[in-house]
N, CA, C and O atoms as a GROMACS GRO file, in nm:
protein
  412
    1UNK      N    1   0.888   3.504  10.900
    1UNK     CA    2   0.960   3.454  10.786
    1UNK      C    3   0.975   3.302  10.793
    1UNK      O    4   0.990   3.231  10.693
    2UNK      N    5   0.971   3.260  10.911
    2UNK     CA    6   0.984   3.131  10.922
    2UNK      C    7   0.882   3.012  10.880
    2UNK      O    8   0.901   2.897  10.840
    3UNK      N    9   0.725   3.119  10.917
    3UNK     CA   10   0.634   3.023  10.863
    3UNK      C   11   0.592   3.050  10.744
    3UNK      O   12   0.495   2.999  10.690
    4UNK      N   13   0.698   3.168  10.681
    4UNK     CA   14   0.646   3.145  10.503
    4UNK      C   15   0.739   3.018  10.500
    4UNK      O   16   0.693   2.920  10.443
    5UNK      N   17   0.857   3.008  10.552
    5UNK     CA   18   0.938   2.895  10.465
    5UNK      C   19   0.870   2.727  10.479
    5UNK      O   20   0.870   2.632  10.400
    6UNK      N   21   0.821   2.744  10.602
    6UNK     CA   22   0.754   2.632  10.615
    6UNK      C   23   0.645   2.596  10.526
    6UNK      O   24   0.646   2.487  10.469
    7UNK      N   25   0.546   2.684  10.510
    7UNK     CA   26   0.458   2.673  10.394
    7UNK      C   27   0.529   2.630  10.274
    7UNK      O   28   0.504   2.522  10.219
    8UNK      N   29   0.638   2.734  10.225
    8UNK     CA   30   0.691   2.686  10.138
    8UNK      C   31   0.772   2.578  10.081
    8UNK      O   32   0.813   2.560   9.966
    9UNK      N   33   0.788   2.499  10.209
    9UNK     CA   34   0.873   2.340  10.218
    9UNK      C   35   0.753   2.217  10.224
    9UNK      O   36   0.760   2.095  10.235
   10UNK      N   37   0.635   2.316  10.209
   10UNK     CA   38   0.542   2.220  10.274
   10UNK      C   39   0.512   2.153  10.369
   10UNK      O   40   0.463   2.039  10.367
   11UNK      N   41   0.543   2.232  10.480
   11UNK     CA   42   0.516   2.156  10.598
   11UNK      C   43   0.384   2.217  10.620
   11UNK      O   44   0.347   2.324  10.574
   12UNK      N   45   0.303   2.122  10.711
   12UNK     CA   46   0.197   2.155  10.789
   12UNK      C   47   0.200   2.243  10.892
   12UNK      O   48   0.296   2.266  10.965
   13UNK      N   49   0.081   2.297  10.897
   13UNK     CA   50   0.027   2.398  10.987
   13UNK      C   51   0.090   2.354  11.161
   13UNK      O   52   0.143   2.423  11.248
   14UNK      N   53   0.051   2.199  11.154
   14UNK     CA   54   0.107   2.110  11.317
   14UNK      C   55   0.272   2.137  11.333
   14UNK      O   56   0.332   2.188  11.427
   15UNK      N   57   0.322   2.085  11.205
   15UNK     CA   58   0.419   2.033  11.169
   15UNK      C   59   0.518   2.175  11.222
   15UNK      O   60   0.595   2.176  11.318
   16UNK      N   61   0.490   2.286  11.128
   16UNK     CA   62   0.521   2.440  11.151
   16UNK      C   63   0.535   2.489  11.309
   16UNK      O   64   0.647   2.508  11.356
   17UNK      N   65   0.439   2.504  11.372
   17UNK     CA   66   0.421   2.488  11.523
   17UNK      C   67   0.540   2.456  11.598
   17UNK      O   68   0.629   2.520  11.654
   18UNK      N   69   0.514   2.341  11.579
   18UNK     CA   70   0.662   2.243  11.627
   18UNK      C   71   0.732   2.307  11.628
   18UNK      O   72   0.759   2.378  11.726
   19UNK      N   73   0.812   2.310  11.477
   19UNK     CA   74   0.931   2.402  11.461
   19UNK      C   75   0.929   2.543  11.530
   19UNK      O   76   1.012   2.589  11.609
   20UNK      N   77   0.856   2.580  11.498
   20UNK     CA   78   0.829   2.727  11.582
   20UNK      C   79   0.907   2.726  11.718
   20UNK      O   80   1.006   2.783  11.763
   21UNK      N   81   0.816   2.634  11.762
   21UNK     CA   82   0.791   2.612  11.941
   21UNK      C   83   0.948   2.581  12.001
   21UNK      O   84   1.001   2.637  12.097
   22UNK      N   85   1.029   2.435  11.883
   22UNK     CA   86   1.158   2.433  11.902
   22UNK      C   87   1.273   2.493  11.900
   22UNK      O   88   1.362   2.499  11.985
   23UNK      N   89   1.258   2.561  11.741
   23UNK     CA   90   1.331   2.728  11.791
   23UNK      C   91   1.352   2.797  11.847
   23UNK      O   92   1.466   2.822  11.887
   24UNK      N   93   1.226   2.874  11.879
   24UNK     CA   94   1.218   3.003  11.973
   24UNK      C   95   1.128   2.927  12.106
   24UNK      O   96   1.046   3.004  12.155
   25UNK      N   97   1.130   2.856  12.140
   25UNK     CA   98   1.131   2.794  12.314
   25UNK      C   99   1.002   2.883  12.369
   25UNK      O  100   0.896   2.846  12.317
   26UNK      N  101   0.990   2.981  12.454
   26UNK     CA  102   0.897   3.076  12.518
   26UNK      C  103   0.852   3.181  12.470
   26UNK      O  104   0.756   3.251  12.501
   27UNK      N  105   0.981   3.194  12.338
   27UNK     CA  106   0.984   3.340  12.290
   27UNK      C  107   0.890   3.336  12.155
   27UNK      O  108   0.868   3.437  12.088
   28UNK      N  109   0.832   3.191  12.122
   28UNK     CA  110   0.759   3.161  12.056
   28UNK      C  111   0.640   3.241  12.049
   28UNK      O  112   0.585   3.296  12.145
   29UNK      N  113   0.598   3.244  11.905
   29UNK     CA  114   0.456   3.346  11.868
   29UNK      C  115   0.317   3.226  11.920
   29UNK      O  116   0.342   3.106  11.921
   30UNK      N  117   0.183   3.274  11.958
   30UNK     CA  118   0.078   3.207  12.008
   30UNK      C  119   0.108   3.098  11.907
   30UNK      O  120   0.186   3.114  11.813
   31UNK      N  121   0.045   2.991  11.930
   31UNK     CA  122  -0.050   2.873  11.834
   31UNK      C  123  -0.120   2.959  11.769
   31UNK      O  124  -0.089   2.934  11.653
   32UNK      N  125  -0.208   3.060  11.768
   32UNK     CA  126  -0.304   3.091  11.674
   32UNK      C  127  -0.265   3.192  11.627
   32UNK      O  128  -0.342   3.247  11.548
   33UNK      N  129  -0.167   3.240  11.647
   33UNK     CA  130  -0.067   3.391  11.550
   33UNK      C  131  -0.028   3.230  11.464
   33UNK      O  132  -0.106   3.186  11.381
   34UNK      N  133   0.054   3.185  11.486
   34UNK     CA  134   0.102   3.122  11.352
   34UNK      C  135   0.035   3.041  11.271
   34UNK      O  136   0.071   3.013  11.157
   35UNK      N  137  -0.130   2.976  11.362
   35UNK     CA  138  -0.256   2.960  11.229
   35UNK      C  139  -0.240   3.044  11.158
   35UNK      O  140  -0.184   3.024  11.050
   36UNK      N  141  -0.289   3.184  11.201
   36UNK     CA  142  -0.344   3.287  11.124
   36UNK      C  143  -0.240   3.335  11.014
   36UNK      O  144  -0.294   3.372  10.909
   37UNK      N  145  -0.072   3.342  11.017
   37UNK     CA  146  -0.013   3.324  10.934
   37UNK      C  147   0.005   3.256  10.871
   37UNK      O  148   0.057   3.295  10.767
   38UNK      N  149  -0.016   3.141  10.881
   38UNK     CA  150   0.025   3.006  10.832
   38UNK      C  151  -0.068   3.016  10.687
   38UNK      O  152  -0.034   2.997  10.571
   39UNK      N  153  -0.206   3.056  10.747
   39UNK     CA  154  -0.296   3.042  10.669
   39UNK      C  155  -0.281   3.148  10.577
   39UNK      O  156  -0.260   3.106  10.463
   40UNK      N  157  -0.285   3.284  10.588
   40UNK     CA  158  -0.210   3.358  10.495
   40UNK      C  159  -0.117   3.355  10.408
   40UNK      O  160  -0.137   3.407  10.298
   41UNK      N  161   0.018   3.286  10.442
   41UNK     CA  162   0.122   3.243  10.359
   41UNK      C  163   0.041   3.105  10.250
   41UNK      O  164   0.063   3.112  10.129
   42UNK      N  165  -0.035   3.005  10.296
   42UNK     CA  166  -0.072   2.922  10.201
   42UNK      C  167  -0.128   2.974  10.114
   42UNK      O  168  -0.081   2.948  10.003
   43UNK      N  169  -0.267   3.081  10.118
   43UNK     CA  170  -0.355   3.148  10.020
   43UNK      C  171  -0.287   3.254   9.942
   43UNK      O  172  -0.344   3.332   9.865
   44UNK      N  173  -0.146   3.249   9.972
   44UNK     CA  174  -0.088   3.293   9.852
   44UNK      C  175  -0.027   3.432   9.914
   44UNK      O  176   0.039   3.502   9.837
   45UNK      N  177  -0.044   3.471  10.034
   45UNK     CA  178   0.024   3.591  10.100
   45UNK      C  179   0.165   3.605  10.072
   45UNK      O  180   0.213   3.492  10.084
   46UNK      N  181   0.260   3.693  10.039
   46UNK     CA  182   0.398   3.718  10.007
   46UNK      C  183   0.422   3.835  10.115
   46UNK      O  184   0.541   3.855  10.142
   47UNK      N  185   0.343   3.900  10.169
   47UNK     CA  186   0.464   3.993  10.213
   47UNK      C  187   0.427   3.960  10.406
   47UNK      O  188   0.320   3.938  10.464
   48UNK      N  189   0.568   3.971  10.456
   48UNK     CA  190   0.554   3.976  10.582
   48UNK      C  191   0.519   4.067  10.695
   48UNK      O  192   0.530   4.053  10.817
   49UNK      N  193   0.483   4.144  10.636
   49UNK     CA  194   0.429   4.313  10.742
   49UNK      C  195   0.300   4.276  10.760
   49UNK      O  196   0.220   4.228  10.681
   50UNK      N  197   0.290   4.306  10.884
   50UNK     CA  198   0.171   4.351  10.964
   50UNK      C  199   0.079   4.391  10.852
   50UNK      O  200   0.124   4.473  10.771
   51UNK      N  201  -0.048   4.345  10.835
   51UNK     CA  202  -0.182   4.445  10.795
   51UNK      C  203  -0.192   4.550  10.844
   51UNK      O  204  -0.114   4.558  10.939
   52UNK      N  205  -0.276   4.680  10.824
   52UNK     CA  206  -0.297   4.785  10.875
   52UNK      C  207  -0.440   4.723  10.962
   52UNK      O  208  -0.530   4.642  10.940
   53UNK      N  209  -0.400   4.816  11.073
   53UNK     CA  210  -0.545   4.812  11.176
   53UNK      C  211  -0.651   4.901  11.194
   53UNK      O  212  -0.617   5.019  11.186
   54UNK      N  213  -0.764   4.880  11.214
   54UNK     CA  214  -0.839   5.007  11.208
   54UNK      C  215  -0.775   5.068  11.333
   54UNK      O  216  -0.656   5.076  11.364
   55UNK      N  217  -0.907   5.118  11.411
   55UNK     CA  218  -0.874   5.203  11.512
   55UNK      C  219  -0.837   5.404  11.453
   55UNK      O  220  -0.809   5.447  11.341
   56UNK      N  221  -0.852   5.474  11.576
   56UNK     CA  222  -0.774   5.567  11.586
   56UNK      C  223  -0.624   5.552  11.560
   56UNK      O  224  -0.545   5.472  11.610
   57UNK      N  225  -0.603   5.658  11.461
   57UNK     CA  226  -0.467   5.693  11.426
   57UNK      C  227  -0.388   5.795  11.535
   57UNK      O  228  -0.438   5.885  11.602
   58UNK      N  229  -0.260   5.755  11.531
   58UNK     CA  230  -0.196   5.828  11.650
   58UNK      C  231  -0.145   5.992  11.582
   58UNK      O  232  -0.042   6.008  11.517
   59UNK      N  233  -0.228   6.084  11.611
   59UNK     CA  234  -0.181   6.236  11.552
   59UNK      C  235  -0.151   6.346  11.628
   59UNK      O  236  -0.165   6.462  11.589
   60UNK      N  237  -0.101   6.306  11.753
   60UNK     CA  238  -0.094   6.387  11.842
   60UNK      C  239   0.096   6.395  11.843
   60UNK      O  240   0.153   6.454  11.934
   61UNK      N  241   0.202   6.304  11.693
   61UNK     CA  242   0.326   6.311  11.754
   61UNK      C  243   0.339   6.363  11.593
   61UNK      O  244   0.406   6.301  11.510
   62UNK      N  245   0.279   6.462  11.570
   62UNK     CA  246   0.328   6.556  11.497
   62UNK      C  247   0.453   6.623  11.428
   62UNK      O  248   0.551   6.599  11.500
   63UNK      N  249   0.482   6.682  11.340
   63UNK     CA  250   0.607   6.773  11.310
   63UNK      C  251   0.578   6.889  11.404
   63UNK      O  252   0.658   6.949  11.476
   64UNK      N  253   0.428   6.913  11.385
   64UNK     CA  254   0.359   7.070  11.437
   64UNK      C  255   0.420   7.042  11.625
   64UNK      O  256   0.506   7.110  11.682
   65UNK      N  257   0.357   6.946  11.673
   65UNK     CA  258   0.365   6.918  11.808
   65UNK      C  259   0.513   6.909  11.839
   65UNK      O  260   0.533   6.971  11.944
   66UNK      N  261   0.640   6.850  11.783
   66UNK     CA  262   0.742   6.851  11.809
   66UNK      C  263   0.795   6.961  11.842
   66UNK      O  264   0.845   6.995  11.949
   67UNK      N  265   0.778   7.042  11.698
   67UNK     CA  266   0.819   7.178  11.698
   67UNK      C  267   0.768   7.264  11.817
   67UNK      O  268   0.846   7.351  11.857
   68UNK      N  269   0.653   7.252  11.877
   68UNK     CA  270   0.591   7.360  11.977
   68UNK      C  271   0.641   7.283  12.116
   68UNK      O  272   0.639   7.353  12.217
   69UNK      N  273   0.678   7.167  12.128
   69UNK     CA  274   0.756   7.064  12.235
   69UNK      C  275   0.890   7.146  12.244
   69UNK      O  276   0.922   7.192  12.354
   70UNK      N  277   0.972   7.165  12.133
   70UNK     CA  278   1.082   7.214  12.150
   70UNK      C  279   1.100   7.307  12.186
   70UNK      O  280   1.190   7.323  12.267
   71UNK      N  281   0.993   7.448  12.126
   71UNK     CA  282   1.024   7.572  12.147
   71UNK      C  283   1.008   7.579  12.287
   71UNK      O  284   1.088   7.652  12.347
   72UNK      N  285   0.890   7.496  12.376
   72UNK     CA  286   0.882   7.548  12.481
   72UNK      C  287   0.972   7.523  12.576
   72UNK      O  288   0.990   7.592  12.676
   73UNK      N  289   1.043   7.399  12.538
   73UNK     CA  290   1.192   7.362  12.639
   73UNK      C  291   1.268   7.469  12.587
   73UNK      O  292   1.341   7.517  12.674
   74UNK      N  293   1.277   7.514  12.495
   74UNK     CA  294   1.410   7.626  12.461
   74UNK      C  295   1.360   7.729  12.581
   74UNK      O  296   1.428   7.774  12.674
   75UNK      N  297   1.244   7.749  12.554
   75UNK     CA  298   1.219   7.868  12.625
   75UNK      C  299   1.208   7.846  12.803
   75UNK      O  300   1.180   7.945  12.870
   76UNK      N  301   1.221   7.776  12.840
   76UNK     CA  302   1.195   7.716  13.005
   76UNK      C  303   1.252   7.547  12.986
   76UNK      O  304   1.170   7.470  12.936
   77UNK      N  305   1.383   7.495  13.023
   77UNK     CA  306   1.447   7.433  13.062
   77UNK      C  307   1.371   7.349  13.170
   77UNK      O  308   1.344   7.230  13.152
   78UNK      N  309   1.339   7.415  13.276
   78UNK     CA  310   1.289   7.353  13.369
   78UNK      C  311   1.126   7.280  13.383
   78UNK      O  312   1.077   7.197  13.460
   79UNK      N  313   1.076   7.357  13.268
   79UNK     CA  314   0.902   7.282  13.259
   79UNK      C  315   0.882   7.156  13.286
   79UNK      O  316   0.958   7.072  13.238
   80UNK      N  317   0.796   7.125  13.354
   80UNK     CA  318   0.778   6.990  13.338
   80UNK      C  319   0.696   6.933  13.233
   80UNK      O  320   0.647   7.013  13.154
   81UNK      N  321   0.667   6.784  13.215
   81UNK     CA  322   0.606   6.719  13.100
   81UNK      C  323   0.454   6.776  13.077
   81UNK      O  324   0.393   6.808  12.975
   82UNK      N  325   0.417   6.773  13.225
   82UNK     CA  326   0.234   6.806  13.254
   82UNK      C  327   0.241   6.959  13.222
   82UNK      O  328   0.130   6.986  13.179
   83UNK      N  329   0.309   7.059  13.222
   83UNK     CA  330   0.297   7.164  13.204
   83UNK      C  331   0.285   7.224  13.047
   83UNK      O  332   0.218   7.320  13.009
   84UNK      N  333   0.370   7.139  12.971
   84UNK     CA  334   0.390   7.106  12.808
   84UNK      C  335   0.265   7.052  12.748
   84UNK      O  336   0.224   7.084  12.636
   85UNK      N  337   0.192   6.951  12.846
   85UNK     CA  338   0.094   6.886  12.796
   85UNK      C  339   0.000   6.948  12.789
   85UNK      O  340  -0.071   6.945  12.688
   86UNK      N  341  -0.038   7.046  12.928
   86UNK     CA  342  -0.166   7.100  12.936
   86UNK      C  343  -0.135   7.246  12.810
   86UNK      O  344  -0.217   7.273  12.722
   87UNK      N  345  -0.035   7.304  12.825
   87UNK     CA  346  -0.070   7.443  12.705
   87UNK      C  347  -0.047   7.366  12.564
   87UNK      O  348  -0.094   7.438  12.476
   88UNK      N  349  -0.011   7.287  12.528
   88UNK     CA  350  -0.070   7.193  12.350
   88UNK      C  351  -0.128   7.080  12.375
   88UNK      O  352  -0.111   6.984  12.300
   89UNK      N  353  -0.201   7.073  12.481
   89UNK     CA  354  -0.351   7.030  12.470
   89UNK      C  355  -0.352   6.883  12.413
   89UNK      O  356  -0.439   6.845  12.334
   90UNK      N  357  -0.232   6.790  12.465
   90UNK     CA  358  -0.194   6.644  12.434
   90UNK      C  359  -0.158   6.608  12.559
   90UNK      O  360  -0.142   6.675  12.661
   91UNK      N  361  -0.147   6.475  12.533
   91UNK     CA  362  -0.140   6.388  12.660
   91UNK      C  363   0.001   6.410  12.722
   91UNK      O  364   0.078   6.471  12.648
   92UNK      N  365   0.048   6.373  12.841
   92UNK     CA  366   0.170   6.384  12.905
   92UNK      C  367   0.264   6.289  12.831
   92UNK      O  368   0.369   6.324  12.777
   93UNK      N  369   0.204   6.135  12.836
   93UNK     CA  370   0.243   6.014  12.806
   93UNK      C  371   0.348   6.090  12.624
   93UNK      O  372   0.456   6.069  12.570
   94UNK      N  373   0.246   6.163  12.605
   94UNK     CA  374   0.256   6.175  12.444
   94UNK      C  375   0.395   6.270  12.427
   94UNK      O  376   0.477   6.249  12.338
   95UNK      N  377   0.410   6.392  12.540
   95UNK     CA  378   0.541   6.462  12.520
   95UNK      C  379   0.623   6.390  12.574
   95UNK      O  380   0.739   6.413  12.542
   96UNK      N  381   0.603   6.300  12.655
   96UNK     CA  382   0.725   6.203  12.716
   96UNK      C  383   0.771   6.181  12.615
   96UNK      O  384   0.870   6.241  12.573
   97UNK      N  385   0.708   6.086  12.550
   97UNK     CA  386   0.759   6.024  12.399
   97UNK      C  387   0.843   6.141  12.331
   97UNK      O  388   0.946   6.092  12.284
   98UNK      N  389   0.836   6.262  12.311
   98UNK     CA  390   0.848   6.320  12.194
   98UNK      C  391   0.992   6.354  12.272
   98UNK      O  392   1.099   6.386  12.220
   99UNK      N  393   0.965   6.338  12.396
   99UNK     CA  394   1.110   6.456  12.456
   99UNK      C  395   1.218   6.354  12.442
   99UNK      O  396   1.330   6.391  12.408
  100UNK      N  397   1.183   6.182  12.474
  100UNK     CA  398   1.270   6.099  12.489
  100UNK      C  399   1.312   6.031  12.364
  100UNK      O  400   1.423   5.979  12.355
  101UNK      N  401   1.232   6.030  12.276
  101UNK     CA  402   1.247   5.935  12.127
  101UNK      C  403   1.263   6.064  12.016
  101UNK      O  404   1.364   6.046  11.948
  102UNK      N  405   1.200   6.174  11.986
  102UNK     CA  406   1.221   6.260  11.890
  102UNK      C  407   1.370   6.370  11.892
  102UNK      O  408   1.462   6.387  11.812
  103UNK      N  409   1.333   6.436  12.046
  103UNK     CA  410   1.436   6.549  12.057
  103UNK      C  411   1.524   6.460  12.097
  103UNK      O  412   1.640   6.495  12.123
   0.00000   0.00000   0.00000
């Protein structure tokens, strides 16, 4: 948001930086994340969200997968993550997630 306002005050791409860099100290975005915005906000960009990326889509954190995550803790308390993973056939990493962020 900061380097739309800058665009929009007209400051330079250098100029922007700066400010950036003085603000947020370390916590500062690259030099070339805020080209690449910078340059977006001038050609007329308005919204601040992320583009979509290609790649593989993440479909393994399901409603379906939650639901079969849950039933099987209802049903065995004690299972472990790798045991969940291997009978619905998803990654461990992936029911971690579901047990710690969903349920």
């Amino acid at each position: 948001m900061a380097i739309k306002f800058c665009v929009k005050a007209g400051k330079s791409a250098a100029e922007t930086i700066e400010l950036i860099n003085k603000a947020y100290g370390s916590a500062a975005m690259s030099r070339a994340n805020v080209y690449r915005w910078y340059a977006g906000f001038r050609d007329g960009r308005e919204d601040v969200k992320d583009d979509a990326r290609s790649g593989r889509p993440s479909t393994a954190r399901t409603d379906e997968n939650l639901e079969s995550v849950r039933r099987l803790l209802t049903e065995d308390r004690r299972t472990t993550l790798q045991v969940i993973a291997d009978r619905l056939n998803i990654g461990k990493e992936t029911v971690r997630r579901i047990v710690t962020e969903d349920l």
